[in-house]
C-alpha positions in Angstrom: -17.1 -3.8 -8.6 -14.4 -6.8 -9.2 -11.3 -5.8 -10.0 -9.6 -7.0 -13.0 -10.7 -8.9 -16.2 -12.1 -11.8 -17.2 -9.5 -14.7 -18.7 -10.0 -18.2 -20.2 -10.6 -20.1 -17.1 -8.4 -22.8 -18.3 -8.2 -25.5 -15.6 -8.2 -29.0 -15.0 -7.3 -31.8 -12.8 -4.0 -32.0 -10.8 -2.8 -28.9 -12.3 -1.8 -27.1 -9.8 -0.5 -29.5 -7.8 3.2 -28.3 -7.7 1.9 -25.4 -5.9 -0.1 -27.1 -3.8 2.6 -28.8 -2.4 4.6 -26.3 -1.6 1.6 -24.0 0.2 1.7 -27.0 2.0 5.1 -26.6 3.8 4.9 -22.7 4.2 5.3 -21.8 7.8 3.3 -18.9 7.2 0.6 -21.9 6.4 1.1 -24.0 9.3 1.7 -21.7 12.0 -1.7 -21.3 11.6 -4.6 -23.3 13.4 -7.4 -22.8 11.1 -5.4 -21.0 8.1 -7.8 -18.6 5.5 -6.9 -19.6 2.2 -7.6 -18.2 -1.1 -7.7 -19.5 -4.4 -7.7 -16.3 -6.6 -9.1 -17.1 -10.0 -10.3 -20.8 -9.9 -11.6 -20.3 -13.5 -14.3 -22.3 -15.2 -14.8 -24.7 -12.7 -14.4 -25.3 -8.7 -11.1 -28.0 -9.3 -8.7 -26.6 -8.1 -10.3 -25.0 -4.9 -11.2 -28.2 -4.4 -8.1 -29.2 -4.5 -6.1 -26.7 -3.1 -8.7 -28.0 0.0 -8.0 -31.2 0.1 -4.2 -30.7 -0.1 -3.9 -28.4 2.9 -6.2 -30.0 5.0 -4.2 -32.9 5.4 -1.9 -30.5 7.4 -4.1 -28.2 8.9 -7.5 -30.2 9.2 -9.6 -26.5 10.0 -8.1 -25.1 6.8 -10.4 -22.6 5.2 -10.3 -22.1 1.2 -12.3 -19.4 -0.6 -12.3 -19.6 -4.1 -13.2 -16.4 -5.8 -13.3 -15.5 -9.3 -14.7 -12.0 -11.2 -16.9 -14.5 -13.7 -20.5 -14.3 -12.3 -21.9 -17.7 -14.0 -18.3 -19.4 -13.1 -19.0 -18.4 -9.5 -22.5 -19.9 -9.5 -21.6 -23.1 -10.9 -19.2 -23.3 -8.7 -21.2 -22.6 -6.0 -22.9 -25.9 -6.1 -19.5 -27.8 -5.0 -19.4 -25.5 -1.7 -18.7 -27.6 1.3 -17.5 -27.1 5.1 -14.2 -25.2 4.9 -15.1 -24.7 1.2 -16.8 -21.2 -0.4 -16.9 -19.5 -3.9 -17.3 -15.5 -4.1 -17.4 -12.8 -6.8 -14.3 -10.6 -7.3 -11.0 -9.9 -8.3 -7.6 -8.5 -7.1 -9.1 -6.6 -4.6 -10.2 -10.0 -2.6 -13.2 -9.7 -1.1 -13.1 -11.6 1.9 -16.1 -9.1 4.2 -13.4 -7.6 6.4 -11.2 -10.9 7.2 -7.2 -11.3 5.1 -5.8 -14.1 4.2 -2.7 -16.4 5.6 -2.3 -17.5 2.1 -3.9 -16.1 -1.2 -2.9 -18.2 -4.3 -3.2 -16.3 -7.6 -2.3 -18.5 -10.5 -2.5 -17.9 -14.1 -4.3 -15.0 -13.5 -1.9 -12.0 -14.8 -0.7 -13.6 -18.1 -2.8 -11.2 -20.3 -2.2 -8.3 -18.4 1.2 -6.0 -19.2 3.8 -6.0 -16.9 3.8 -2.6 -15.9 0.3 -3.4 -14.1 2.2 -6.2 -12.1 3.5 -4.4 -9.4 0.1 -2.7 -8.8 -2.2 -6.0 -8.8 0.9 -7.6 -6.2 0.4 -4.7 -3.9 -3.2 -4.8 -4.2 -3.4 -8.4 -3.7 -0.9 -8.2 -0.6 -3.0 -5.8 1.2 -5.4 -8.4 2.1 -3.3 -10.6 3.7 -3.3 -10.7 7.0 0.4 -10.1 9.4 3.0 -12.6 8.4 1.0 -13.9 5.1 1.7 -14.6 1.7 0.7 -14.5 -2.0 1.6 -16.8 -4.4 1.6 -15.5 -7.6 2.8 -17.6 -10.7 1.7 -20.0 -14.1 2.3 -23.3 -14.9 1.4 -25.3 -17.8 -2.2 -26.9 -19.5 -0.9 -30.3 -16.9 1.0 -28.7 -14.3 4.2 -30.2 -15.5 6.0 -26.8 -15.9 5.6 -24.2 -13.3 7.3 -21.2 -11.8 5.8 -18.4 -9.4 6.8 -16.0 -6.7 5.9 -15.3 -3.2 5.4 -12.2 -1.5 4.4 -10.3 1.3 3.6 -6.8 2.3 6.9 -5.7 1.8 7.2 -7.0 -1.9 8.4 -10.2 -3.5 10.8 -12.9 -2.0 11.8 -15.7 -4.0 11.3 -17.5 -7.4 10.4 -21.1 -7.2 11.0 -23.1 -10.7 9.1 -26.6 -10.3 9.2 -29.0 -13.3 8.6 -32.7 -14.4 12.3 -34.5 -14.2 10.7 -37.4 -15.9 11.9 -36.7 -19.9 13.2 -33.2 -19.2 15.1 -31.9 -22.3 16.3 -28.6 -20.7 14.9 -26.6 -17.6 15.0 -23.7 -19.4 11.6 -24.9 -20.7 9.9 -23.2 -18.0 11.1 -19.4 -19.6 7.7 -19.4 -21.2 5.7 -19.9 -18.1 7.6 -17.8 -15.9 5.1 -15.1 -13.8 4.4 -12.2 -15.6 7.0 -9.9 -14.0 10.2 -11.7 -15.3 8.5 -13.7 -18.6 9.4 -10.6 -20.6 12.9 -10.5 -19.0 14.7 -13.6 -20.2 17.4 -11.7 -22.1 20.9 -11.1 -22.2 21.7 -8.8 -19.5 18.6 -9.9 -17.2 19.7 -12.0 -14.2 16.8 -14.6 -14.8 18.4 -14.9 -18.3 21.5 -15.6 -16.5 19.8 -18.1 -14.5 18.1 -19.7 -16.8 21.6 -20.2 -19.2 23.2 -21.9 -15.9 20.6 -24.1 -15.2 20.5 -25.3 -18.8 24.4 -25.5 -18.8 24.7 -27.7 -15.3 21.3 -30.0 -16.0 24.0 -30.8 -19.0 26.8 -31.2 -17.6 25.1 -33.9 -14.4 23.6 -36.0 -17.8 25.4 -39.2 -16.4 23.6 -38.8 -13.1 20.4 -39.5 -14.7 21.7 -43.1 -15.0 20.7 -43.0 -11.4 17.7 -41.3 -11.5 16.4 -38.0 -12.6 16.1 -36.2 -9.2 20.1 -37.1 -8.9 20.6 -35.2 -12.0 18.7 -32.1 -10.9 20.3 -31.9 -7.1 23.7 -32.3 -8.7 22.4 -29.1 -11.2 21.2 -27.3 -8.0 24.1 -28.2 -6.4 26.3 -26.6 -9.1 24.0 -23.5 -9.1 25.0 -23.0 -5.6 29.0 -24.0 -6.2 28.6 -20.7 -8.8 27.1 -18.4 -5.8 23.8 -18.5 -6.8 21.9 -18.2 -3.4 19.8 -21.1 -3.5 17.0 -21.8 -0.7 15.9 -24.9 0.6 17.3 -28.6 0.6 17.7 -31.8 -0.7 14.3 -32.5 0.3 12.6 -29.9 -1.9 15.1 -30.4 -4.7 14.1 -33.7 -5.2 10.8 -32.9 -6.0 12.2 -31.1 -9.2 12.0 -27.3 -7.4 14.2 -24.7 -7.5 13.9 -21.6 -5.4 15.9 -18.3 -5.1 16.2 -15.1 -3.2 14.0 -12.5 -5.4 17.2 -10.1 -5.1 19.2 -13.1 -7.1 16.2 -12.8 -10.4 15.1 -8.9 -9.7 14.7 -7.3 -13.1 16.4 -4.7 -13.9 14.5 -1.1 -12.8 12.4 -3.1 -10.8 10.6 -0.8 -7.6 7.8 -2.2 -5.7 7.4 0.9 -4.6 6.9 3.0 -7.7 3.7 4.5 -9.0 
């Protein structure tokens, strides 16, 4: 039987294309020929599959993606849109794939309802089915797509955090505290290093306000750039930053108590 519980199947266009992009760029992803790819709870209709397809095979041509989703009637309409290096299956965390694991399984908006003490048990569950050197991306992003944040892992346990938001009219990055992955959304409090994140990414996006006079990716590298002058360990480069992402060493956001290995 699936594993795991039904949830609204919200989707729609272009929504998950923050993501996307940066599966896109994963070595883990193109250090592969003909990557296995799965899109873990494509919800009420085959769009972002679809997507998530289209997206990677612009870099990797023989790209496989399997959509799978523990709805029987979603899986059957979904079905119809099946093309070459495109299935749909039934099931859920356990990620039935007959015997084959993944390079890249993609589980978005797919834990929000659950309580965070299941977390670590779904990640490690989910994990087991990748195959050597892979990666889960587990995370949530808004109704558009605009707001997004999610982790990676492998079978040794989480990380980084990526943050990836809409420069274009940002008030404050600490917008994306309410669609932070499950494990940390519950964690944005005084004494929690996301919390302490979060507060110096609000306090640096304010203090580089004149830079937006330039344009709004100038204001958001000069904010990453004061994350870093602080000692936050921030990963990547100017190229990523630009696009509005953020990402982190795990270890730097880790809440407190945390134990992959517990239970």
């Amino acid at each position: 039987m699936p594993i795991g519980s039904v949830t609204r199947g919200t989707t729609g266009t272009n929504r998950l294309r923050r993501v996307d992009r940066w599966i896109a760029q994963l070595p883990a992803f193109r250090g592969e020929p003909a990557p296995l790819v799965v899109d873990l709870g494509f919800g009420a209709s085959a769009t972002t599959t679809l997507e998530l397809h289209q997206r990677l095979a612009r870099v990797r041509p023989a790209v496989e993606v399997v959509g799978i989703e523990i709805d029987p009637e979603r899986v059957a309409r979904a079905a119809v849109s099946a093309r070459p290096g495109v299935a749909f299956r039934l099931g859920g965390f356990e990620v039935p794939l007959g015997g084959r694991s993944a390079k890249v399984i993609r589980a978005f908006n797919v834990l929000r309802q659950y309580d965070e003490s299941g977390v670590i048990e779904q990640w490690r569950r989910m994990t087991a089915r990748l195959a050597p050197g892979g990666v889960l991306v587990e995370g949530t992003c808004s109704e558009v797509g605009r707001v997004a944040s999610w982790v990676d892992l492998g079978a040794s346990g989480p990380t980084s955090l990526t943050i990836s938001l809409r420069l274009a009219g940002l008030e404050r990055p600490s917008i994306v505290a309410e669609r932070l992955p499950k494990a940390l959304i519950h964690r944005n409090v005084p004494g929690e290093r996301i919390h302490g994140l979060l507060s110096d990414l609000d306090r640096h996006w304010q203090f580089n306000a004149a830079l937006a006079s330039f344009s709004p990716s100038q204001r958001w590298i000069g904010t990453v750039r004061g994350l870093a002058s602080d000692g936050w360990p921030v990963l990547g480069g100017r190229p990523r930053w630009r696009l509005g992402e953020l990402t982190v060493p795990w270890t730097a956001v880790e809440p407190l108590g945390f134990d992959w290995h517990a239970g």
